[in-house]
C-alpha positions as CSV (number, residue, x, y, z in Angstrom):
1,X,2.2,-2.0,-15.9
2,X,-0.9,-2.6,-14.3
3,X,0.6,-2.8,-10.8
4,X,2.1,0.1,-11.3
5,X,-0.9,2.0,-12.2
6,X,-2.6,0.6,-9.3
7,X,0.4,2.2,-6.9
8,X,0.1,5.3,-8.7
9,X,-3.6,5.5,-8.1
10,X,-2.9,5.1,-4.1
11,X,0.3,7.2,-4.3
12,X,-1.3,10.2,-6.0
13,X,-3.7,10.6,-3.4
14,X,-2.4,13.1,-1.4
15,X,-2.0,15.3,-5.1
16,X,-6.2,14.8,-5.6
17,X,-7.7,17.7,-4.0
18,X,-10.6,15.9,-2.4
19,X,-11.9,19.0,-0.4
20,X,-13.1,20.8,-3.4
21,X,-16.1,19.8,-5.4
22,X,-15.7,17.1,-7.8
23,X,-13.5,17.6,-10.7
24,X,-11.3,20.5,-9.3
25,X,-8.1,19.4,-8.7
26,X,-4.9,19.2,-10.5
27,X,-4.1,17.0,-13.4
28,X,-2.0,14.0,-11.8
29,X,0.4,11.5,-14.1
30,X,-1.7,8.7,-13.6
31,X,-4.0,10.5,-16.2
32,X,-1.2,11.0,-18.5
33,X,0.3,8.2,-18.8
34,X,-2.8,5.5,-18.9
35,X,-4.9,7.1,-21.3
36,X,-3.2,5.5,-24.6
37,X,-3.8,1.8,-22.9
38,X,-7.7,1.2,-24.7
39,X,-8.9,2.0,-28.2
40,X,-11.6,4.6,-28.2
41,X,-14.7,2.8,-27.1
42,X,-18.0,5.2,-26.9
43,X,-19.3,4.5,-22.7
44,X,-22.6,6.2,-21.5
45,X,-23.4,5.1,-17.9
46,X,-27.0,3.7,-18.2
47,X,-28.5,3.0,-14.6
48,X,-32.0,1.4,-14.6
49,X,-35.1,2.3,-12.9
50,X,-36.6,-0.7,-12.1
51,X,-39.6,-1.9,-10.6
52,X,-39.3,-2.3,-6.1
53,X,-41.1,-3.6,-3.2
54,X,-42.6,-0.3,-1.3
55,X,-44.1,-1.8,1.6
56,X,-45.3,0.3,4.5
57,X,-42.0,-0.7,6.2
58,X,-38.4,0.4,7.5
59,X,-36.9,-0.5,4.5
60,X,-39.6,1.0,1.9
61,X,-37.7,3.8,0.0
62,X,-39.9,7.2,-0.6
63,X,-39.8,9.3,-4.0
64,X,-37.9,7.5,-6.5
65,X,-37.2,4.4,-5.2
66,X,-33.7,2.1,-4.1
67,X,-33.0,2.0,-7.9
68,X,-32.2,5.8,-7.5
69,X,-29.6,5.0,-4.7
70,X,-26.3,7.3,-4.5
71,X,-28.1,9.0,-8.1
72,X,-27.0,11.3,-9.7
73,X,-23.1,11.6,-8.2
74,X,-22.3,8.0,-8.5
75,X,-22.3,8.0,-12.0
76,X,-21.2,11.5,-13.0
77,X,-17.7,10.9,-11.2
78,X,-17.4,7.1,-12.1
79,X,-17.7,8.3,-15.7
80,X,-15.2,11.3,-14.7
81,X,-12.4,8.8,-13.2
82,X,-12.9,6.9,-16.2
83,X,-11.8,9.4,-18.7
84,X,-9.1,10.4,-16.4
85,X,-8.0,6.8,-16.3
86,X,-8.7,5.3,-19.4
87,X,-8.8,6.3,-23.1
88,X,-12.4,5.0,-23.8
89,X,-14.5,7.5,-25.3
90,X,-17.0,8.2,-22.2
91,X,-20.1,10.7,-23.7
92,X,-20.7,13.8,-22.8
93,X,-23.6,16.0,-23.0
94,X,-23.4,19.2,-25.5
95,X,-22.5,21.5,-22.5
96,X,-19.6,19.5,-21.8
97,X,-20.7,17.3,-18.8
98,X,-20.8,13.4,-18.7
99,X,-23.7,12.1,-19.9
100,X,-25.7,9.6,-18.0
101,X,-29.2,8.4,-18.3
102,X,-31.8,6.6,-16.9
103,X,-33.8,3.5,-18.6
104,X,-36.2,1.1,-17.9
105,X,-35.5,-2.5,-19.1
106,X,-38.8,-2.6,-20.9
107,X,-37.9,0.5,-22.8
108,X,-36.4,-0.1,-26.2
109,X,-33.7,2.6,-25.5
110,X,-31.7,0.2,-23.2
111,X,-30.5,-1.7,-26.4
112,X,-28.6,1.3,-27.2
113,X,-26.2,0.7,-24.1
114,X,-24.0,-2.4,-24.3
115,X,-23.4,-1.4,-20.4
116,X,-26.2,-1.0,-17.3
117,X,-26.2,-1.0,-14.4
118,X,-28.7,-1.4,-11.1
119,X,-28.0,-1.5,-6.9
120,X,-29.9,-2.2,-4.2
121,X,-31.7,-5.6,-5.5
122,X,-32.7,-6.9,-2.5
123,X,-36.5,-5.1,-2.9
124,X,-36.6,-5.5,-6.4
125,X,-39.6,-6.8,-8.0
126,X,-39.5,-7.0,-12.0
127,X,-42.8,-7.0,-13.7
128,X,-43.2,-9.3,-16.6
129,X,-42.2,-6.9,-19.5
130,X,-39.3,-6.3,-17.2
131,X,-38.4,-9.5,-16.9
132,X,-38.1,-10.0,-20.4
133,X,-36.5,-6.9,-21.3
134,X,-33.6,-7.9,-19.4
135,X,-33.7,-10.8,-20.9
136,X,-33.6,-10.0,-24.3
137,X,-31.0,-7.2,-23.5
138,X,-28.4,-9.9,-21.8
139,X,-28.7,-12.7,-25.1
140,X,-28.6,-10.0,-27.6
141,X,-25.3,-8.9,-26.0
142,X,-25.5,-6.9,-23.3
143,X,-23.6,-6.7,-19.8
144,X,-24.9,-6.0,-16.3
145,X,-23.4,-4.8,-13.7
146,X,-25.4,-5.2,-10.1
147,X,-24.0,-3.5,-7.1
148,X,-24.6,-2.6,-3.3
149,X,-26.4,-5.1,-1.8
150,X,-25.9,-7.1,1.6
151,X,-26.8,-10.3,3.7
152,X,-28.7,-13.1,3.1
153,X,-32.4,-11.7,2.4
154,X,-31.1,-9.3,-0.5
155,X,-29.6,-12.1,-1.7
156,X,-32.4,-14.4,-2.0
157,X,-34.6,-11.8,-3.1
158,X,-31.8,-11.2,-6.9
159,X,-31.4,-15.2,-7.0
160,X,-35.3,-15.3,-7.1
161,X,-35.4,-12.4,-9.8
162,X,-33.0,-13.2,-11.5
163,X,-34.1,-16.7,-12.1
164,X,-37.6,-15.3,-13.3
165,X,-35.2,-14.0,-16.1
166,X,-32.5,-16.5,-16.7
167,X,-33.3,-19.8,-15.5
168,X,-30.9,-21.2,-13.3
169,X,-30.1,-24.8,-14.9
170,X,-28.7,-22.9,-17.5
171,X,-27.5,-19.7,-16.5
172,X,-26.0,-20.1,-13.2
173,X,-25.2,-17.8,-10.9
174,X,-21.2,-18.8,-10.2
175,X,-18.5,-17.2,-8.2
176,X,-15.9,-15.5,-11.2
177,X,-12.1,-16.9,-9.6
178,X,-9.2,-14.3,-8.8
179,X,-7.2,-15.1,-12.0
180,X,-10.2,-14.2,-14.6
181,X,-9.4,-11.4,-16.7
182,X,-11.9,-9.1,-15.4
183,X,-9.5,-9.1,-12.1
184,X,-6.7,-7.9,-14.1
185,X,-7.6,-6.1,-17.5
186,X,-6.5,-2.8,-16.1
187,X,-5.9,-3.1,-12.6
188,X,-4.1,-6.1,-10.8
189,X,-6.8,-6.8,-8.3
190,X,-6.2,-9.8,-5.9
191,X,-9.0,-10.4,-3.5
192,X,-12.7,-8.9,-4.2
193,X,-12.8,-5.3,-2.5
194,X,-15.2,-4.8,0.1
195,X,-16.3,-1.0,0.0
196,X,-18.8,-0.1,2.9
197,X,-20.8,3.4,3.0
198,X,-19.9,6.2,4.0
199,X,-22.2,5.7,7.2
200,X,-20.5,2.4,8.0
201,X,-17.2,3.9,7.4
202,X,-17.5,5.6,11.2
203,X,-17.6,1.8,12.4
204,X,-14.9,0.9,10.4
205,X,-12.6,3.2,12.0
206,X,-13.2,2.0,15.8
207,X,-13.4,-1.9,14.7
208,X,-12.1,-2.2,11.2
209,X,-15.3,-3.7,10.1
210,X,-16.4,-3.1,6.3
211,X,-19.1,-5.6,6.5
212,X,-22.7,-3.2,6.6
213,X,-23.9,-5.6,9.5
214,X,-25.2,-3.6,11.9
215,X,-23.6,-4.0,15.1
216,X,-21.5,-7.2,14.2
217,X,-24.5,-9.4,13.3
218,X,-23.7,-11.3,9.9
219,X,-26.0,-13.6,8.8
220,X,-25.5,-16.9,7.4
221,X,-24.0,-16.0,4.1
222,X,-21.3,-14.5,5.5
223,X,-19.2,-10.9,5.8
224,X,-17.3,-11.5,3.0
225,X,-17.8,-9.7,-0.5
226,X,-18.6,-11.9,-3.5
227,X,-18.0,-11.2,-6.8
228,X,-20.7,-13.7,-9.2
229,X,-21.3,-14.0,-12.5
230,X,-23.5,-15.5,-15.2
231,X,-22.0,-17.0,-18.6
232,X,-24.4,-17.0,-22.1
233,X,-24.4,-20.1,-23.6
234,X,-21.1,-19.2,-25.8
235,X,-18.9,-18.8,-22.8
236,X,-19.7,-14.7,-22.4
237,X,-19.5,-13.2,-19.0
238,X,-22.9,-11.2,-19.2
239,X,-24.1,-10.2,-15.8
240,X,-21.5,-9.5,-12.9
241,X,-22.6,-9.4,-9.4
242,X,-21.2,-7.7,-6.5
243,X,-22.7,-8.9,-3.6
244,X,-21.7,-7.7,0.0
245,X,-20.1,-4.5,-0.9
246,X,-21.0,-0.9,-2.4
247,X,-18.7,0.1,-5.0
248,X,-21.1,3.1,-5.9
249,X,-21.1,5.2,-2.4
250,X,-17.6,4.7,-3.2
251,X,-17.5,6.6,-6.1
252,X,-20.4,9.1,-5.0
253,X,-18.9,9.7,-1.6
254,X,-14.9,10.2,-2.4
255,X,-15.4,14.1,-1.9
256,X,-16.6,13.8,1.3
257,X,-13.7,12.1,3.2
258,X,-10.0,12.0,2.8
259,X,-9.8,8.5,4.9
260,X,-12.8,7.2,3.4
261,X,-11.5,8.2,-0.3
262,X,-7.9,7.0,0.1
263,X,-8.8,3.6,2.1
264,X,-12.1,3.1,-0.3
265,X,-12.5,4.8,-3.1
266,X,-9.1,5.2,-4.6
267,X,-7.8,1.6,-4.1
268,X,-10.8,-0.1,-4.5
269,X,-14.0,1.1,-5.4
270,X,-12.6,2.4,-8.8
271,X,-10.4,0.1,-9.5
272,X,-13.0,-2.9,-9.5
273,X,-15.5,-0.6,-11.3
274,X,-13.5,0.5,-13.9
275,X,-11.8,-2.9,-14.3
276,X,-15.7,-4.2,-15.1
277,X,-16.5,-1.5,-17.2
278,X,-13.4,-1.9,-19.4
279,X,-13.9,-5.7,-19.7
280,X,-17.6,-5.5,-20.8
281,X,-16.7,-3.0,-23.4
282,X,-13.9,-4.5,-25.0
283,X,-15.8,-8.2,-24.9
């Protein structure tokens, strides 16, 4: 069943009617049949605003800050596709829409989310009540998903904040293997999707490509795209990292380009997504 579903997902492409604004297209059989897999779950997607370098420098983000990356169209059509696709209960506002929100980890509210999500790590900077918010959040339960950052730099920056929260000789950071559940609980996924931007997706085209290293030059660490985690103490997978990729321009950006949407988004970005999502809320 599950490769199946993941076929139909690909094969139904050309019936999604990605020219139109999100949400107007015609009702495919992939929604039909899938949604009596899962109980009825509750989901809000709760991104947080967290603190962030903002050096006078290239990569210093104006306004909001790089917590606010691919905000607000990322998570309206994740929790869209994951309606469509799955029969957890995702919330919606009294007007109709999907409900999202926005919390800080030293904000009481994140307790009431047993799902967050942050991007674009590699300039954060967590103050102190930060720190332990998150902390608190991830041993009283909680699950974290981290997304869309690349090389060697962003990386050191989340092992270095992450260890200010978890300490490392007991919470490692360790690769999750190909034949853990979270690979396979709705969608058969066999290798850990790379999903490039939109911007990098003109690269891709001419040199096939999906690593966001700009003109060829990969670091170190690598081109590949990782998929981490970090175990509590009783064995639960609480944080999952995806380093080396950008599921979330892959769900903000599927409007925008047929090629981008069927080699990106449909076969990969929401698979892997909502393959996460539907582990952390049924564990």
């Amino acid at each position: 069943m599950r490769i199946l579903l993941a076929c139909l997902l690909v094969l139904l492409m050309p019936e999604w009617d990605v020219d139109a604004q999100f949400g107007r297209r015609r009702r495919g059989p992939l929604e039909r049949m899938e949604r009596d897999i899962f109980p009825g779950n509750t989901f809000t997607f709760c991104r947080i605003e967290y603190s962030n370098y903002t050096g006078n420098d290239d990569w210093g983000y104006r306004r909001r800050g790089s917590w606010s990356v691919d905000y607000p169209e990322s998570d309206e059509n994740f929790s869209l596709r994951l309606s469509q696709i799955t029969t957890l209960n995702v919330n919606r506002t009294e007007d109709g829409r999907f409900k999202h929100v926005i919390v800080r980890l030293d904000d009481p509210e994140v307790f009431k989310y047993p799902f967050i999500y942050m991007l674009e790590v590699g300039r954060m900077a967590l103050s102190a009540s930060e720190q332990e918010g998150l902390r608190d959040y991830l041993l009283r339960g909680g699950f974290l998903l981290v997304d869309d950052f690349w090389g060697d730099e962003a990386w050191r920056n989340w092992e270095y904040e992450i260890a200010q929260v978890l300490p490392p000789d007991e919470f490692p950071l360790v690769d999750i293997p190909l034949d853990h559940e979270l690979f396979h609980i709705v969608f058969d996924i066999k290798e850990v999707p790379q999903v490039p931007g939109l911007g990098s997706f003109w690269e891709w085209q001419s040199t096939g490509i999906t690593y966001e290293g700009w003109a060829g030059r990969y670091d170190e660490y690598g081109s590949e795209a990782h998929c981490k985690g970090i175990f509590d103490r009783d064995g639960r997978l609480m944080v999952v990292v995806m380093h080396n990729t950008d599921l979330g321009d892959g769900w903000e950006r599927e409007g925008e380009n047929y090629e981008y949407f069927r080699n990106f988004s449909a076969p990969k970005a929401y698979p892997m997504g909502i393959n996460i999502v539907v582990y952390a809320m049924t564990h």
